[in-house]
N, C-alpha and C positions, 0 to 999 in steps of 0.2 A: 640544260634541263633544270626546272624550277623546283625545289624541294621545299618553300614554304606550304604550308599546308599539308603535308603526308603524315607530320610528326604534332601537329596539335590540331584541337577537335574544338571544334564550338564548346562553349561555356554552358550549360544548362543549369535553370534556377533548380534550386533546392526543392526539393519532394516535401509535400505538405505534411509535418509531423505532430502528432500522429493521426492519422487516419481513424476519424469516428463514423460510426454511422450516423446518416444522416434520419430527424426521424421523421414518420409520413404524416398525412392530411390525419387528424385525429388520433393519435398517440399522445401523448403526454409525454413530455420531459421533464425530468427531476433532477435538479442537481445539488448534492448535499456537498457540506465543507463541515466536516469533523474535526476540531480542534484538539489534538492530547490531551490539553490542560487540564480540560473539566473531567474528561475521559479517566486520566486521572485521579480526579478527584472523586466518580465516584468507584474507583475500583480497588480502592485506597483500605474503606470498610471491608474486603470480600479479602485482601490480602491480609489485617487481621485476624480473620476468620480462619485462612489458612494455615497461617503461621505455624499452630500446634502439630498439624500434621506433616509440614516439613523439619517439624525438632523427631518424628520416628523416622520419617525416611530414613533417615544414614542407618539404620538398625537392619533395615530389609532391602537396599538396593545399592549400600555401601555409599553415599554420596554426601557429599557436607550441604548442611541446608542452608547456609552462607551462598553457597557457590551456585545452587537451583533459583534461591532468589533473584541473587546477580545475573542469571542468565536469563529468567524470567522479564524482569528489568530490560534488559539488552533488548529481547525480543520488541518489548509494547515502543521501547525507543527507536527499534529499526523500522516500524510503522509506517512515519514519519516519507510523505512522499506518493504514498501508496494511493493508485487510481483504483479505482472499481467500477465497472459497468455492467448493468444485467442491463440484457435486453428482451423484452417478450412483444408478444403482438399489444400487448394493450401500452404498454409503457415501456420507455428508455429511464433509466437510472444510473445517473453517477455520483459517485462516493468519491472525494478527494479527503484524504484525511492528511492534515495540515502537522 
């Protein structure tokens, strides 16, 4: 009795990753690439702005305003990667921010 074949399976290609919709006859598709840099750049101003109100923080929610920044920080850096897709009847949109 022949035992090849009981213990290995055909080889299947890989599944197509990731699975977007596809979009129909008159939809529009959009696809944006947001770069941090500039992203950066202009949110640069808005975090001056803030700054004074993270020097009270630590007075009412106990936290170093060093440490809310840095995580702030942390956050706009872990971005980086991020797909987005809205889709509605009239339009497909994707967001990759770079």
């Amino acid at each position: 009795m022949s035992n090849t074949g009981t213990l290995l399976s055909p080889v299947r290609p890989p599944a197509p990753y990731p699975s977007t919709p596809r979009a129909e006859r008159g939809r529009a598709v959009i696809r944006l690439w947001l770069p941090l840099t500039p992203l950066w750049l202009i949110l640069a101003p808005f975090a001056l702005l803030v700054s004074p109100a993270l020097t009270l923080a630590p007075a009412t929610r106990r936290m170093s305003p060093f440490r809310a920044a840095w995580a702030v920080g942390r956050l706009l850096l872990a971005l980086s990667g991020t797909q987005i897709e809205v889709d509605s009847p009239a339009a497909l949109v994707r967001i990759h921010i770079v």
